[in-house]
C-alpha positions in Angstrom: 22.4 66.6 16.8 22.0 68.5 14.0 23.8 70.6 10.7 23.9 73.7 13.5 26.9 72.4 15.2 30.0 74.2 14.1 28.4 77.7 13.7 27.9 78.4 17.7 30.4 77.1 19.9 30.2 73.4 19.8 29.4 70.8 22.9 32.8 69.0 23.2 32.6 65.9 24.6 34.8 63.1 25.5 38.3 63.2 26.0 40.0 66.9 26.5 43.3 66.7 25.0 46.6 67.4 27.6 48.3 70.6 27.8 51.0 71.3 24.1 53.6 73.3 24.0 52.8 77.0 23.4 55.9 78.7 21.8 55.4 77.2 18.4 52.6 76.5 15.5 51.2 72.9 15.6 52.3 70.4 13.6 49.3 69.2 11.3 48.6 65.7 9.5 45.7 64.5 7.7 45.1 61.0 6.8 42.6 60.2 3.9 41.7 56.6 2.7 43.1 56.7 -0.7 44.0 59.5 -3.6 42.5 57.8 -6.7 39.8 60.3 -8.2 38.2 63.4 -7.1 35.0 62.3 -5.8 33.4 64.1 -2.2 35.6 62.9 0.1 38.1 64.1 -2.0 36.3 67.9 -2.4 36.9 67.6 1.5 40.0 67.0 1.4 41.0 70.0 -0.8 39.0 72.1 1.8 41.1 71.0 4.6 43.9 71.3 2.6 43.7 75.0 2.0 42.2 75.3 6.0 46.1 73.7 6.7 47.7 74.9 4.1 51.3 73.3 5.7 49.7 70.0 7.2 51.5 66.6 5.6 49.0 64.2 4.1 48.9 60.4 4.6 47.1 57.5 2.3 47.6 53.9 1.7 47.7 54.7 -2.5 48.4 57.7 -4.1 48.3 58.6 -8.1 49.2 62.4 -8.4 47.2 62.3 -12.1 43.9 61.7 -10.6 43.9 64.3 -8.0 43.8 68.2 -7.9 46.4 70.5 -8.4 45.2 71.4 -4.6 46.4 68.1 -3.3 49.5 67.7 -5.0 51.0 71.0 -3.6 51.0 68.9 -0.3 53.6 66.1 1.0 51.8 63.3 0.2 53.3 59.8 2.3 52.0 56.1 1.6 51.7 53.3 3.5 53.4 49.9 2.5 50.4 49.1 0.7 51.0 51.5 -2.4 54.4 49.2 -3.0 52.4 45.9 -3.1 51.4 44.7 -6.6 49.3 46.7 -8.9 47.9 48.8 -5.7 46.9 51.5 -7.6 44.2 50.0 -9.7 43.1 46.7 -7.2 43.8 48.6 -4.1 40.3 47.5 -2.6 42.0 44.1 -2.6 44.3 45.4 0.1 41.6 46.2 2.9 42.6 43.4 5.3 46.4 45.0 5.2 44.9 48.9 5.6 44.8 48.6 9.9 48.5 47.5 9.7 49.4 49.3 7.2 47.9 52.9 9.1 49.1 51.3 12.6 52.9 51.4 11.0 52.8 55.4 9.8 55.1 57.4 12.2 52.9 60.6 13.5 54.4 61.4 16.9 56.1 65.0 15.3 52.1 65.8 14.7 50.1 67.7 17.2 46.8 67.6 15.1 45.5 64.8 13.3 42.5 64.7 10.9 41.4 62.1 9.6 38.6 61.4 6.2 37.4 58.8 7.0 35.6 56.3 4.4 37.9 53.5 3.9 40.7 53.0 6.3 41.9 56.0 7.9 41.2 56.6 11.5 43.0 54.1 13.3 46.1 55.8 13.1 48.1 55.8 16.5 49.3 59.3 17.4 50.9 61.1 20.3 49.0 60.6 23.7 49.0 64.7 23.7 48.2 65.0 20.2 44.4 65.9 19.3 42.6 63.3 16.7 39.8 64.6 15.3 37.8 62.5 12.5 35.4 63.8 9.7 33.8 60.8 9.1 32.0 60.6 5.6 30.3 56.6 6.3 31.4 53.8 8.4 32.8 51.4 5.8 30.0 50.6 4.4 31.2 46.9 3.0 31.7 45.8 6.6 28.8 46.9 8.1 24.8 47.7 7.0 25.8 47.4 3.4 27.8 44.1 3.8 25.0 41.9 2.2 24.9 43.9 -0.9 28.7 43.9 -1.6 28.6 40.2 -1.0 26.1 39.1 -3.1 27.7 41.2 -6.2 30.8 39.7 -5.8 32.9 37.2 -7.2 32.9 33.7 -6.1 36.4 33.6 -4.4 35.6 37.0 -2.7 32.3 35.9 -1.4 33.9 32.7 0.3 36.7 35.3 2.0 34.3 38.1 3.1 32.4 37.0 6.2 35.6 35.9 7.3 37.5 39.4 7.0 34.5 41.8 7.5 34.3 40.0 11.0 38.1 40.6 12.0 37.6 44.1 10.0 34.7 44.9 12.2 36.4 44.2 15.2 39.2 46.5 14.5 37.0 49.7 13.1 35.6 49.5 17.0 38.7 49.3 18.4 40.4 52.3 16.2 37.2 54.1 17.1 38.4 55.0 20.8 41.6 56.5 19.3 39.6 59.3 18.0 38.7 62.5 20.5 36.4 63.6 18.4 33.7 63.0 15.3 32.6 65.0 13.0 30.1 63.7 10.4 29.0 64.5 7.2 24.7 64.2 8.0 22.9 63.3 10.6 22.7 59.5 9.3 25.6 59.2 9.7 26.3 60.2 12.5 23.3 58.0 13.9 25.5 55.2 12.1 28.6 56.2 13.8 26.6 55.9 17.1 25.1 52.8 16.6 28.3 50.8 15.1 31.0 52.8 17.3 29.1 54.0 20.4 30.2 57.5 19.9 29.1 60.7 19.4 28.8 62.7 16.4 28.6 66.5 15.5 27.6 67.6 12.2 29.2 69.0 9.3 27.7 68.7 5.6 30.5 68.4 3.0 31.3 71.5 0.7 29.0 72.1 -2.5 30.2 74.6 -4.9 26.9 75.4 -5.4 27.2 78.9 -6.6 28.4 77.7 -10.3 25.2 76.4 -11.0 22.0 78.5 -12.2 18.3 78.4 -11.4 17.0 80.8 -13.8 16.2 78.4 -16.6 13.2 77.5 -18.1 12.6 73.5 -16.9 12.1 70.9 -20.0 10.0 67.9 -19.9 12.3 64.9 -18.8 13.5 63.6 -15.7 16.8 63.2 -14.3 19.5 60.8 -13.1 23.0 61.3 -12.0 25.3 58.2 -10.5 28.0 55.3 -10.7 26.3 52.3 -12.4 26.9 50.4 -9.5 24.3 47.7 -7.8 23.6 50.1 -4.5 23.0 53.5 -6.2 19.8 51.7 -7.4 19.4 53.3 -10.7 17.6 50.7 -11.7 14.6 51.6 -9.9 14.8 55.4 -11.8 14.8 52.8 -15.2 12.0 51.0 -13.9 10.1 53.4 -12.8 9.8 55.9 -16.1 9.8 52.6 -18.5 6.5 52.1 -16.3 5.3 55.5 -16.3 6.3 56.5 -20.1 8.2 59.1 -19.0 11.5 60.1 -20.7 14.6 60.0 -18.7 18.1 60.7 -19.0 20.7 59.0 -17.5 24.0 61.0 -16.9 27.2 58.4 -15.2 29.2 55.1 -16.2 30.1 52.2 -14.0 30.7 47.9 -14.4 26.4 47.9 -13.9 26.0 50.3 -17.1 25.1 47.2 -19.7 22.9 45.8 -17.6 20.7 48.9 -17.0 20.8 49.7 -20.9 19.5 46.2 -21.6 16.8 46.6 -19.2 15.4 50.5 -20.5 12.8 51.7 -22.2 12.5 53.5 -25.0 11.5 57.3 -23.1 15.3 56.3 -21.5 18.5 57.6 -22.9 21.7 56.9 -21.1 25.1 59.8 -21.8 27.7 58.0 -20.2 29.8 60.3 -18.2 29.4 64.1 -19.7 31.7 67.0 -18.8 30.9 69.6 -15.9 29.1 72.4 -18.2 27.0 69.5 -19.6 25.8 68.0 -16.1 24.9 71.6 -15.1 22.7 72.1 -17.9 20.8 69.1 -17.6 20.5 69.9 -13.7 18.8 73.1 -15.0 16.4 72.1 -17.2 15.5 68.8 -16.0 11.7 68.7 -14.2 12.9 66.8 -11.3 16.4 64.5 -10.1 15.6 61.0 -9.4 17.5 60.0 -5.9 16.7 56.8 -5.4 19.6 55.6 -3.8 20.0 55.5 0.3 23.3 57.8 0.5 25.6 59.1 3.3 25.0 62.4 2.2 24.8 63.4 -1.2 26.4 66.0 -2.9 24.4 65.4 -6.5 20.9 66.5 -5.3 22.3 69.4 -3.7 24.1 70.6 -7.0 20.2 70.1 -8.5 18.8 72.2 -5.9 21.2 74.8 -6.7 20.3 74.7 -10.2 16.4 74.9 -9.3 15.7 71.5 -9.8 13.3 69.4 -6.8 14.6 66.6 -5.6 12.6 62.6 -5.6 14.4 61.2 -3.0 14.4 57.2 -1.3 13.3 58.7 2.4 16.4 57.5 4.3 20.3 59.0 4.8 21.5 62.2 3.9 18.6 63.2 1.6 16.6 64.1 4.9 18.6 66.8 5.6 17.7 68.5 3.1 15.0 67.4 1.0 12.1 69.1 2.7 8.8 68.1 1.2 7.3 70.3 -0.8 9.6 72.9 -0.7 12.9 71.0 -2.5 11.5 67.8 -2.9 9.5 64.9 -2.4 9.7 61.6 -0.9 9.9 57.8 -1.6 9.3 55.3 1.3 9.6 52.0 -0.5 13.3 51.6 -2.7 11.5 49.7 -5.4 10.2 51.0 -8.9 6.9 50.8 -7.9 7.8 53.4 -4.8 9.4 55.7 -7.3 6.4 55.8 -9.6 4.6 56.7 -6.4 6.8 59.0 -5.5 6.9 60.6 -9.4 2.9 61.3 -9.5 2.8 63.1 -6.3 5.8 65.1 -7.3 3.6 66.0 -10.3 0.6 66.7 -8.7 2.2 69.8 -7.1 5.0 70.5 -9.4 3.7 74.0 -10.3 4.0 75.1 -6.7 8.1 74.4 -6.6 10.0 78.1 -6.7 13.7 77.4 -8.4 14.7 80.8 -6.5 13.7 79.0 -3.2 15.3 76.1 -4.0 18.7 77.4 -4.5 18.3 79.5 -1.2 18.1 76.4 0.4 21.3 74.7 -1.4 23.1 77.6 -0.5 23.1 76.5 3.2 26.1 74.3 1.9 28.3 76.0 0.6 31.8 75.1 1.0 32.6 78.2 2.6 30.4 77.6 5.3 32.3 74.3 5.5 35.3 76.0 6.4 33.7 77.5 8.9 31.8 75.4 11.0 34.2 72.8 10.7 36.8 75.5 11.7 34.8 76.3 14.5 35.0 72.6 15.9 38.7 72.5 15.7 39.0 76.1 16.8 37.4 75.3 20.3 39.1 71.6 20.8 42.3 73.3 20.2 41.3 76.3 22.8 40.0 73.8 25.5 43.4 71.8 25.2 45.1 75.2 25.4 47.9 74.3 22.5 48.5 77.6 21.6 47.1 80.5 21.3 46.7 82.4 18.0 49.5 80.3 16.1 47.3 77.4 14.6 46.8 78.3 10.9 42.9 77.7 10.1 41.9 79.8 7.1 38.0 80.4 6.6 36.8 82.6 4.3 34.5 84.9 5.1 31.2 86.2 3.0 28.7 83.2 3.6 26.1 83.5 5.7 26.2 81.6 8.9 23.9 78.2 8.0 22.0 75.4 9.8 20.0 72.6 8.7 17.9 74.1 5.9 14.5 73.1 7.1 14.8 75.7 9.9 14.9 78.2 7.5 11.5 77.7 6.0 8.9 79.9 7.0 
């Protein structure tokens, strides 16, 4: 597997999809876990949007506010589970309802079903000659190799329920797994994890970066960088630790329920911004000498957007950063995710720091650009709609054109 697939004509595996009718445009639904924020699922979700620009969009809570303009120009349908009590702000509560709740929706007037798929949303029940195809961003990570993390930072009533309801949870994100014809994940981790915990294949489809707003031709200043939720498993801790240890200044750019913590722990070379606006974060992407990634994520839209700016990348040596942080070219890694790894990780990256090129770097983040999203993506559904022969033409997929065709970055590198 790899990001390649999506630009050529994909393998299809699995289940081939029955014979639709031919005289009329598909019907088109896409189900998403929840519509609180605009976060990268949610980026997705505004791509497929404008790819299916009549498709009906399905979530267990919805607040119009949070979301783009993008998304609200859609029919947007809830489950049951945005009438139960203060859903919108504790809908996390909720997971052991989700499975019913999605099991209840009414899809048979659908003849193409996507579903995002972080929390929730793939085990929908649709037509038997509908096509289901999921872009998987993680596996719920609270129910399966993240499990012991969320349950040791949880509250004592909560860590009594959870082994009970992740095991009943588990056994139902299997099951709902053999509704889907076909996977599509956002790195090659995980689709390894979507292997491993469903027994499924996986092709591969990074998420969209808009990484032609940022700019690499600025001069780099002499501080480090970090960009996350202050949340136990983005680590940024070790990124603290780390540059307390080394004397070397920091900023930290993000806001979360860990932030007080963190602060009490720093340095002095550490200065924390909370949450800044969008023209603030690029700037500090383009001047900073490196972006601390210590975190293990699914993909990782943040180092990207650093690349793009010019900006290597230290990375933790596991998830999405290893498509595409290519040592010494965009970055370096970290094998152990402890402050002691970082500052190891931190005095190699400076040993060859002069030989990083910001122009190459943002060559590289260009290989996901959310145009090329639309199309290899496109190109998946494209050929599972042709091999089920639905229609021919009448399927509205829009893909802009003007990007160059992309695969995983490292192939690029001479």
């Amino acid at each position: 597997m790899g990001i390649l697939h999506g630009i050529e004509a994909p393998k299809i595996r699995g289940h081939t999809p029955p014979r639709r009718h031919k005289d009329r445009e598909p019907k088109v639904a896409i189900i998403h876990y929840w519509l609180v924020n605009m976060r990268g699922g949610e980026k997705v979700l505004e791509e497929l949007c404008q790819m299916f620009p009549q498709a009906d969009i399905y979530t267990h809570v919805y607040t119009p506010s949070k979301v783009s303009d993008i998304i609200r120009q859609h029919d947007v349908h809830t489950t049951f589970v945005s009438r139960l009590p203060m859903a919108r702000k504790h809908y996390r509560k909720y997971l052991p309802l989700m499975p019913l709740a999605l099991e209840q929706l009414d899809l048979s007037k659908y003849d193409l079903v996507i579903s995002s798929e972080a929390g929730p949303a793939k085990g929908v029940i649709v037509r038997p000659d509908a096509l289901h195809i999921c872009y998987c961003h993680s596996p719920m990570r609270y129910i399966w190799d993240q499990f012991p993390t969320y349950h040791s930072s949880s509250g004592f009533f909560t860590r009594m329920l959870m082994p009970w309801l992740a095991s009943r949870l588990r056994q139902w994100d299997v099951t709902s797994a053999a509704r889907v014809d076909h996977f599509v994940a956002n790195s090659t981790s995980v689709a390894s994890r979507i292997n491993k915990y469903w027994r499924r294949d996986a092709d591969v489809v990074p998420p969209p970066v808009e990484t032609a707003r940022f700019d690499a031709s600025q001069p780099r200043d002499d501080f480090y960088l970090y960009v996350g939720e202050m949340v136990p498993y983005k680590r940024a801790d070790i990124a603290i630790n780390a540059c307390s240890m080394m004397e070397r200044r920091l900023i930290v750019i993000g806001d979360g329920p860990d932030s007080k913590r963190l602060r009490k722990m720093a340095g002095p070379t550490i200065e924390f911004l909370g949450r800044v606006p969008d023209d603030i974060l690029a700037e500090h992407y383009a001047r900073c000498r490196a972006l601390l990634f210590p975190t293990e994520e699914d993909f990782g839209i943040v180092p990207v957007e650093a690349m793009a700016s010019g900006a290597p990348v230290i990375a933790f040596g596991r998830g999405g950063a290893k498509d595409y942080v290519i040592p010494g070219v965009t970055g370096v890694f970290f094998d152990e995710q402890t402050g002691a790894g970082l500052v190891g990780g931190i005095a190699r990256f400076e040993m060859i720091e002069h030989t990083f090129d910001s122009a190459r770097l943002a060559e590289q983040a260009a290989y996901f650009h959310k145009d090329l999203f639309r199309k290899r993506f496109g190109s998946i559904v494209r050929s599972l709609l042709d091999r089920g022969k639905p229609v021919s033409d009448d399927v509205v997929i829009h893909v802009e054109g003007g990007a160059k065709n992309g695969i995983a970055p490292h192939q690029f590198v001479q």
